[in-house]
Biopython code that builds the backbone (N, CA, C, O; Angstrom):
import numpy as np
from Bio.PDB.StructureBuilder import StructureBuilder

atoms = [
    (1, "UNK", "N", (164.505, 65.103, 172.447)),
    (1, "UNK", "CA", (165.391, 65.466, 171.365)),
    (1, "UNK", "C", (166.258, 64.261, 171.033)),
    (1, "UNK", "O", (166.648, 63.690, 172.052)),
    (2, "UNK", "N", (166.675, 63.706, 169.876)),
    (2, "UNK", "CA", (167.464, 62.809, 169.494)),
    (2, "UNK", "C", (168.708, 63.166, 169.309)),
    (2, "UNK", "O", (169.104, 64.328, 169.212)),
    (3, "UNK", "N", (169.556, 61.894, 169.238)),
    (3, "UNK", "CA", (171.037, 62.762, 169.124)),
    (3, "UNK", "C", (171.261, 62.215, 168.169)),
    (3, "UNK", "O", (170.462, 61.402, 167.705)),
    (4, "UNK", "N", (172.545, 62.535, 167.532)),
    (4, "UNK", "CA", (172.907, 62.413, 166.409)),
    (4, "UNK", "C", (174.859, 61.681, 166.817)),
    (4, "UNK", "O", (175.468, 61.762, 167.883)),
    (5, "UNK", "N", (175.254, 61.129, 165.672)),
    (5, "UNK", "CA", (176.158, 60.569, 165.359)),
    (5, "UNK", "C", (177.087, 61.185, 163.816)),
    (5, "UNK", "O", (176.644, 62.000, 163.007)),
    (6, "UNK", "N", (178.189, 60.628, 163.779)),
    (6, "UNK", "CA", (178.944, 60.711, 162.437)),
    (6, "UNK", "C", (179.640, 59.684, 161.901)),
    (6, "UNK", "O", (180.670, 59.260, 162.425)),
    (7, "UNK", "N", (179.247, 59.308, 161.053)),
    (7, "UNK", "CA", (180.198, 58.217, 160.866)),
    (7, "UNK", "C", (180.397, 58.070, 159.097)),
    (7, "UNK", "O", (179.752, 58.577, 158.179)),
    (8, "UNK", "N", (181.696, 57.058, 159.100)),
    (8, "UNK", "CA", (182.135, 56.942, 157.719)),
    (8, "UNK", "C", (181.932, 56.983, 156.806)),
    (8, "UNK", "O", (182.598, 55.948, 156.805)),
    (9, "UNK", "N", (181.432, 57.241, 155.081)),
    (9, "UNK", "CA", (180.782, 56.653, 154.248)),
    (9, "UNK", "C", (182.085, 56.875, 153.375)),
    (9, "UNK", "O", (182.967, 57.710, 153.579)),
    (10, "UNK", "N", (181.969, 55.460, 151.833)),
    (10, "UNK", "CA", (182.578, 55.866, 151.289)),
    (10, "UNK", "C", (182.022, 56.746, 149.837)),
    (10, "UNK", "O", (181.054, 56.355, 149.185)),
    (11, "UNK", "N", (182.685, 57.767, 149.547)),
    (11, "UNK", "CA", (182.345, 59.005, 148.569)),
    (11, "UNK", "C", (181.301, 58.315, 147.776)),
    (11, "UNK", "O", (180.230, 58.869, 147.525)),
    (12, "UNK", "N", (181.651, 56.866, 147.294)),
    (12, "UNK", "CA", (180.697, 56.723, 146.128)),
    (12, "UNK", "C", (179.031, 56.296, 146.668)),
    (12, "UNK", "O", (177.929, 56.356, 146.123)),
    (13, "UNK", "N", (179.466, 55.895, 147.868)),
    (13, "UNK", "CA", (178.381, 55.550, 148.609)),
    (13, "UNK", "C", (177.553, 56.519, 149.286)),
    (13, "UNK", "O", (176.423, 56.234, 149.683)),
    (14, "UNK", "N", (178.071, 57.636, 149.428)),
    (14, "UNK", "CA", (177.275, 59.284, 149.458)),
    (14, "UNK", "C", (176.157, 59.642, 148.396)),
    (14, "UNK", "O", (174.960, 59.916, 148.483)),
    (15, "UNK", "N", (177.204, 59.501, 147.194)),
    (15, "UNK", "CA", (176.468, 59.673, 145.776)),
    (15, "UNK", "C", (175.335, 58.592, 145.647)),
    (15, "UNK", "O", (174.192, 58.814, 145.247)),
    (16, "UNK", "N", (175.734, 57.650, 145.965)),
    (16, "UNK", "CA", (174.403, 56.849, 145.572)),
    (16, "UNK", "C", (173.381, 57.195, 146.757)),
    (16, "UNK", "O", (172.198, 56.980, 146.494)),
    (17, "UNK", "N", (173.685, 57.714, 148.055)),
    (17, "UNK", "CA", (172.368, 58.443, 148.804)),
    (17, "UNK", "C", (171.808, 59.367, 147.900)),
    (17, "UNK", "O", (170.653, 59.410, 147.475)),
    (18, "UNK", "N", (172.971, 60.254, 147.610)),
    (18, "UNK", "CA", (171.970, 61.738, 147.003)),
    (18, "UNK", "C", (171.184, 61.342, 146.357)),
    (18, "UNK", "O", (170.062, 61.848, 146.356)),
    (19, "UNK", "N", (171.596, 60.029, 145.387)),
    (19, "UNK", "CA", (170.860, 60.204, 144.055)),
    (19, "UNK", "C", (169.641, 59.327, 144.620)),
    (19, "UNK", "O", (168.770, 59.217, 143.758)),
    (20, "UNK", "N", (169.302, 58.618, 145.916)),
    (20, "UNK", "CA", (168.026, 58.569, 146.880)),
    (20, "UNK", "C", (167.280, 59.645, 147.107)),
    (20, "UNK", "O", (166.084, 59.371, 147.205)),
    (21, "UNK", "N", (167.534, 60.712, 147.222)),
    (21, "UNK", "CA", (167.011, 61.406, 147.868)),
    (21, "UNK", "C", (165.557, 61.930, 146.980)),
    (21, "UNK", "O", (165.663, 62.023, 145.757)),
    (22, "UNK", "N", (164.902, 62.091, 147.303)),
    (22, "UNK", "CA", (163.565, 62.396, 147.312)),
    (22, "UNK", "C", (163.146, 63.952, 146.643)),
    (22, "UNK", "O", (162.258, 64.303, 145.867)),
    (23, "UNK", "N", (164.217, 64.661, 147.333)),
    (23, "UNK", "CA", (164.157, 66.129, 147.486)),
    (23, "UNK", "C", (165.699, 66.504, 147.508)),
    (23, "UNK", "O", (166.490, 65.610, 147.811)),
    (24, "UNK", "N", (166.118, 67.619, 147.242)),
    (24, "UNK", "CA", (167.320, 67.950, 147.413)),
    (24, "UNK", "C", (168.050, 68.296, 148.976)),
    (24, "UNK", "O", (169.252, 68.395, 149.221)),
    (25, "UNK", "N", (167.023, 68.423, 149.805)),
    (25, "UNK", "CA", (167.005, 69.100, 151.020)),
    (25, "UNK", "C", (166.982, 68.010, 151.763)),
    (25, "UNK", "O", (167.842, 68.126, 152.636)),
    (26, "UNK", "N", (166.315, 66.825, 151.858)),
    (26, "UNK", "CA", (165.933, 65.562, 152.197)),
    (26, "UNK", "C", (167.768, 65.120, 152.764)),
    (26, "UNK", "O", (168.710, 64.851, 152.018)),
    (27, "UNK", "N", (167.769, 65.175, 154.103)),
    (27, "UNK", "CA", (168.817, 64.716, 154.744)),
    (27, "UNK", "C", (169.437, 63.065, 154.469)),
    (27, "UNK", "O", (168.760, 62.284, 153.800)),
    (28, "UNK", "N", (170.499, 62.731, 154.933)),
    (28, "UNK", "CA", (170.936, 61.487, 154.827)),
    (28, "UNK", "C", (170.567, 60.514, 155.690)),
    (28, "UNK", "O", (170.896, 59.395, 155.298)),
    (29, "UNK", "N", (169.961, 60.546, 156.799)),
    (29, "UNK", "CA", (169.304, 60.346, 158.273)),
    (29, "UNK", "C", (168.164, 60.085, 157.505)),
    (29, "UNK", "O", (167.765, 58.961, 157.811)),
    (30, "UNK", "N", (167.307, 60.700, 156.475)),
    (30, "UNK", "CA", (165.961, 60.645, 156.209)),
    (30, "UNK", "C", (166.070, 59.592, 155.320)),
    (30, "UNK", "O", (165.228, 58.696, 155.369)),
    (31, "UNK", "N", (167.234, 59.544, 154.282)),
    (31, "UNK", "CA", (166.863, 58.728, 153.538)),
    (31, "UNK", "C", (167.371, 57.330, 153.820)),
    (31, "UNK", "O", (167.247, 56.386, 153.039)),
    (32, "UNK", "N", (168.004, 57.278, 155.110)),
    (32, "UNK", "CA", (168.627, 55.782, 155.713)),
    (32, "UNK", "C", (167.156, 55.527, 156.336)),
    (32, "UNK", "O", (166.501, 54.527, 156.043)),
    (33, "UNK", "N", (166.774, 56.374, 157.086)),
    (33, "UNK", "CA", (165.212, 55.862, 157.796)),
    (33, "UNK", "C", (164.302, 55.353, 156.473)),
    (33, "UNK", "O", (163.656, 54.343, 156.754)),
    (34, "UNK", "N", (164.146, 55.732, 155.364)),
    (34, "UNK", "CA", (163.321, 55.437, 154.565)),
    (34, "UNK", "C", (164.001, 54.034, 154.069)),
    (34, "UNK", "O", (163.598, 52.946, 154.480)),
    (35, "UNK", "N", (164.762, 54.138, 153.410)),
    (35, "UNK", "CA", (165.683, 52.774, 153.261)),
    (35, "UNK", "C", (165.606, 51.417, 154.091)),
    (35, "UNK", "O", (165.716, 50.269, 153.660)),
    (36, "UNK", "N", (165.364, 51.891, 155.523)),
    (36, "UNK", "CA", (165.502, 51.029, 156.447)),
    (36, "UNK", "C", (163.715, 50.263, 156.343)),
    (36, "UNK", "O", (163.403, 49.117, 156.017)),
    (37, "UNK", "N", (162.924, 51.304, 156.716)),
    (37, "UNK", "CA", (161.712, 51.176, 156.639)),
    (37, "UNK", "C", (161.337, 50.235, 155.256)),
    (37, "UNK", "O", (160.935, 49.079, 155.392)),
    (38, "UNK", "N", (161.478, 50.741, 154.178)),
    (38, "UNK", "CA", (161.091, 49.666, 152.707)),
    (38, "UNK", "C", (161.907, 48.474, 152.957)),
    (38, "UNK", "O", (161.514, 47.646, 152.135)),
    (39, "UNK", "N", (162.912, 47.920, 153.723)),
    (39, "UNK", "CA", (163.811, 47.121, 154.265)),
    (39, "UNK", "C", (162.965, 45.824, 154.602)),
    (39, "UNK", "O", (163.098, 44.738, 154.037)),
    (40, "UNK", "N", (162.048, 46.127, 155.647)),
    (40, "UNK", "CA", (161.086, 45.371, 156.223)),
    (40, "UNK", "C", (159.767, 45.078, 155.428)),
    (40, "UNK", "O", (159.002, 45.865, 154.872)),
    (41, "UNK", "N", (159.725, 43.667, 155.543)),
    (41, "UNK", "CA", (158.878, 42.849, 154.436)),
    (41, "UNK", "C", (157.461, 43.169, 155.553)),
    (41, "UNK", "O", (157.986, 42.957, 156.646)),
    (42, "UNK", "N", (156.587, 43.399, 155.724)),
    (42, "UNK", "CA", (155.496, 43.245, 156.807)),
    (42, "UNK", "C", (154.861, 42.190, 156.700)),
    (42, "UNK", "O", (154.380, 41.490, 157.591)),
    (43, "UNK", "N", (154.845, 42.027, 155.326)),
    (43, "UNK", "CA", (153.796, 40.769, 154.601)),
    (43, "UNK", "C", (154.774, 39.977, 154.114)),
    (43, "UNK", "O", (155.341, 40.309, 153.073)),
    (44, "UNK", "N", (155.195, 38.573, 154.923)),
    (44, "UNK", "CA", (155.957, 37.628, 154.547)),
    (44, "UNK", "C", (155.311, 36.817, 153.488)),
    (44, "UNK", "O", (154.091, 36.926, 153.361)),
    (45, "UNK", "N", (155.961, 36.029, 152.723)),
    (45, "UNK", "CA", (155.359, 34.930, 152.064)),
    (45, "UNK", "C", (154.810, 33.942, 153.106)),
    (45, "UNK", "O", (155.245, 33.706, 154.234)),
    (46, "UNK", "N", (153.688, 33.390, 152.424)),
    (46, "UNK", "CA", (153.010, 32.253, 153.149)),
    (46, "UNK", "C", (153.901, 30.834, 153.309)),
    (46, "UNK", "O", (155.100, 31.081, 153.178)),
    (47, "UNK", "N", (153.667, 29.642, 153.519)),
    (47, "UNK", "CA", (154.289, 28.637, 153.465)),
    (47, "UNK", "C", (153.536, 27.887, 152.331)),
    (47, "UNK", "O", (154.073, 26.874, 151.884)),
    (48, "UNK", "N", (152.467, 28.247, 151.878)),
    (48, "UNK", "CA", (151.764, 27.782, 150.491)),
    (48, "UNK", "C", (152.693, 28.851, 149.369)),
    (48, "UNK", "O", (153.167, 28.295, 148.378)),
    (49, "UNK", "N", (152.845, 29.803, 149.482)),
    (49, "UNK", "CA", (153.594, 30.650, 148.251)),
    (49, "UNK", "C", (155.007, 30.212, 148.264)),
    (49, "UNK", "O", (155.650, 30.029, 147.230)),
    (50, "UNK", "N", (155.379, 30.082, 149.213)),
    (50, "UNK", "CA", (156.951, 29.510, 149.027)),
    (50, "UNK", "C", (156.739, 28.219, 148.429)),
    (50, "UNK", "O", (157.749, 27.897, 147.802)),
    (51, "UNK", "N", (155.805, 27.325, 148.369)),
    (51, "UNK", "CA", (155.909, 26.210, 147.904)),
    (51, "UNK", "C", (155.317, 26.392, 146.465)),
    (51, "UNK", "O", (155.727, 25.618, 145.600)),
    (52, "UNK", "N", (154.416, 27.317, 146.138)),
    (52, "UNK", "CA", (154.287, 27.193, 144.812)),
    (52, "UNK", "C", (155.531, 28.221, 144.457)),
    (52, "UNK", "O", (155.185, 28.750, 143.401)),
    (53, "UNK", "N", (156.416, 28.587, 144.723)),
    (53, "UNK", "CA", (157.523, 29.406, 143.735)),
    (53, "UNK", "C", (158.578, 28.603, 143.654)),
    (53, "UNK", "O", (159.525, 28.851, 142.909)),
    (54, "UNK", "N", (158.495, 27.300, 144.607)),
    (54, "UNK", "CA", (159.238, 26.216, 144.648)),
    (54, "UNK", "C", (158.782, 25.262, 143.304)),
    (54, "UNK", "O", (159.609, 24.968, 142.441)),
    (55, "UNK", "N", (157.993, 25.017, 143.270)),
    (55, "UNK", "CA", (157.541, 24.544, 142.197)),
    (55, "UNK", "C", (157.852, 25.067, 140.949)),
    (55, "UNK", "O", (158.625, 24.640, 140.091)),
    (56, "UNK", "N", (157.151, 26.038, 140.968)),
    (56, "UNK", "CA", (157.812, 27.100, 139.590)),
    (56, "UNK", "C", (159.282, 26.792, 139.441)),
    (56, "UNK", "O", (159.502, 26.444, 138.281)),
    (57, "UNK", "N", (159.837, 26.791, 139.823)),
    (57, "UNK", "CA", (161.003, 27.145, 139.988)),
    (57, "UNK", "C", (161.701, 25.458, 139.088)),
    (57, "UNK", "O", (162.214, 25.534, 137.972)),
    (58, "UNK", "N", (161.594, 24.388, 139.683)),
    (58, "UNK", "CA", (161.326, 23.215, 139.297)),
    (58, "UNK", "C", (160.918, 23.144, 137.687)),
    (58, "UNK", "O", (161.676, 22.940, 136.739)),
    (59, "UNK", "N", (159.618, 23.356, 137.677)),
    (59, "UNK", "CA", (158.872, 23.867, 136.219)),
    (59, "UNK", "C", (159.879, 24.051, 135.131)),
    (59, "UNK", "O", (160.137, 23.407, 134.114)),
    (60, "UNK", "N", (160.445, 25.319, 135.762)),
    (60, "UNK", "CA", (161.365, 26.306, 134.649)),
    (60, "UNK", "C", (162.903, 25.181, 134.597)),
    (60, "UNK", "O", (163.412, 24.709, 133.581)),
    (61, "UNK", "N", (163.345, 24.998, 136.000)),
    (61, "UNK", "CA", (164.681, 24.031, 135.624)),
    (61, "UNK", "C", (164.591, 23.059, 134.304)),
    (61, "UNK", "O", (165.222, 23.199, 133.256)),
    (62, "UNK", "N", (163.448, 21.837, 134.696)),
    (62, "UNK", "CA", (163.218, 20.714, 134.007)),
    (62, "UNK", "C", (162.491, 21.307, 132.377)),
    (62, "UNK", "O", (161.885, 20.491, 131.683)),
    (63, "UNK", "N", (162.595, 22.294, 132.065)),
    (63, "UNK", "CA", (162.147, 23.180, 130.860)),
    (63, "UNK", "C", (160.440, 23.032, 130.585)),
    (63, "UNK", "O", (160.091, 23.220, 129.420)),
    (64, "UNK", "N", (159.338, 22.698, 131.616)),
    (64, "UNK", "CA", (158.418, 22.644, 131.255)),
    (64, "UNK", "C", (158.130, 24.369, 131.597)),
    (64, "UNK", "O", (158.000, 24.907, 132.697)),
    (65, "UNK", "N", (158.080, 25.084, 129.986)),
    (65, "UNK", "CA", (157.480, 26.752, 130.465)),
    (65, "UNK", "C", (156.934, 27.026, 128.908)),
    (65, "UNK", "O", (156.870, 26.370, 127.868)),
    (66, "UNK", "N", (156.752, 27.710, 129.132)),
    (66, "UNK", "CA", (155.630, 28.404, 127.470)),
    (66, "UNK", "C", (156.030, 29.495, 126.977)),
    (66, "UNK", "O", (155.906, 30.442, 127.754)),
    (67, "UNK", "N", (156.557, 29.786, 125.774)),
    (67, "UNK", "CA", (156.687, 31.668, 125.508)),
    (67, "UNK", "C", (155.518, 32.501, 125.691)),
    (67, "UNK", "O", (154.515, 31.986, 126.184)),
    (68, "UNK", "N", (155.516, 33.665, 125.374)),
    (68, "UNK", "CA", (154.780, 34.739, 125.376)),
    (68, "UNK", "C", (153.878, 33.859, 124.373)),
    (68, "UNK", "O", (153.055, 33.015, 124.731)),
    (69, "UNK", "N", (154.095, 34.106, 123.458)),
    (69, "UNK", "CA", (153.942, 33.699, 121.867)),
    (69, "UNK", "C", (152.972, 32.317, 121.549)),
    (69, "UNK", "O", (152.287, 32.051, 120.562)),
    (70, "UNK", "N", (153.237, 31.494, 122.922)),
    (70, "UNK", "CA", (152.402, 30.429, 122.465)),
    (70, "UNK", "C", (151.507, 30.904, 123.594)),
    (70, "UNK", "O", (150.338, 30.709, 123.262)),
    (71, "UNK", "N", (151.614, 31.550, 125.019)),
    (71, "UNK", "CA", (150.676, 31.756, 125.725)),
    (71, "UNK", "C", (149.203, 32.616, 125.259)),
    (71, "UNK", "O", (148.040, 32.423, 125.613)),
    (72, "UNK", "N", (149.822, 33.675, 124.280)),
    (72, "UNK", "CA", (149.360, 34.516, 123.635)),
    (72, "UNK", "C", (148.101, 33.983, 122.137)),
    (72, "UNK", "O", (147.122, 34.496, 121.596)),
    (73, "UNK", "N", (148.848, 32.774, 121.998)),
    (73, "UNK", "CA", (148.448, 32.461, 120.708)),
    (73, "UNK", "C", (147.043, 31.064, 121.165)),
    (73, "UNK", "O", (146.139, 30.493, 120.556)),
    (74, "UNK", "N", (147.631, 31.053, 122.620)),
    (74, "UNK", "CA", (146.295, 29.893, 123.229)),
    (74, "UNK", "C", (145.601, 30.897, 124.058)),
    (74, "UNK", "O", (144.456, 30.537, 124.330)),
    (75, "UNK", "N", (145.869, 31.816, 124.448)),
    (75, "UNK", "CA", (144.274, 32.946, 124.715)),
    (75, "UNK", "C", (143.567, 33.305, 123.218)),
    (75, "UNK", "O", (142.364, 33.527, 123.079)),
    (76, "UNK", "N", (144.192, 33.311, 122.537)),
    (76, "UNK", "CA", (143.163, 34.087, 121.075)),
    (76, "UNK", "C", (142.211, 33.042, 120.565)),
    (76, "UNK", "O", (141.125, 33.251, 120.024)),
    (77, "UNK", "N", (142.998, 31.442, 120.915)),
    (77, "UNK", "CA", (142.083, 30.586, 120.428)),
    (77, "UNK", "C", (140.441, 30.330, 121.778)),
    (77, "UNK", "O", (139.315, 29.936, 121.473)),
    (78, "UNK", "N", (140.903, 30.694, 123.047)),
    (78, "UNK", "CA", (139.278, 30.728, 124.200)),
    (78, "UNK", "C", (138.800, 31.304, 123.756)),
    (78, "UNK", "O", (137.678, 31.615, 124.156)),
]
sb = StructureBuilder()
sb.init_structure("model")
sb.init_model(0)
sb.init_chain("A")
sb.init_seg("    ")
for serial, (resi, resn, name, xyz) in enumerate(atoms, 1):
    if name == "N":
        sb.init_residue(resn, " ", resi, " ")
    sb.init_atom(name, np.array(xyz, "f"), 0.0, 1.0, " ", f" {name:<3s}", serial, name[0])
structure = sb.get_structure()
């Protein structure tokens, strides 16, 4: 059997559980376990993906990026 605890929250921070909740019935315990659980990444980034979002990232600073509009307008011409 598990035990249980009580502790602080503040009011607005209640409300933003409920409005977690899943179900109306769906406890506060359930939705911290669920919370906690989506919390954890399982699948980290690689050390190749961090380096290409590093890049990107670069890309976009130094303004080399494309709109929709021209991306859009160089697929219609393949």
């Amino acid at each position: 059997m598990s035990s249980t605890t009580t502790i602080k929250i503040a009011s607005d921070l209640r409300d933003r559980l409920n409005a977690l909740k899943v179900h109306p019935r769906e406890t506060y315990s359930e939705v911290i376990g669920r919370l906690v659980e989506n919390s954890v990444d399982d699948e980290p980034l690689s050390d190749e993906t961090i380096r290409a979002l590093e890049a990107s990232l670069e890309d976009l600073k130094a303004g080399r990026i494309f709109t929709l509009d021209e991306v859009m307008a160089e697929l219609r011409e393949e």
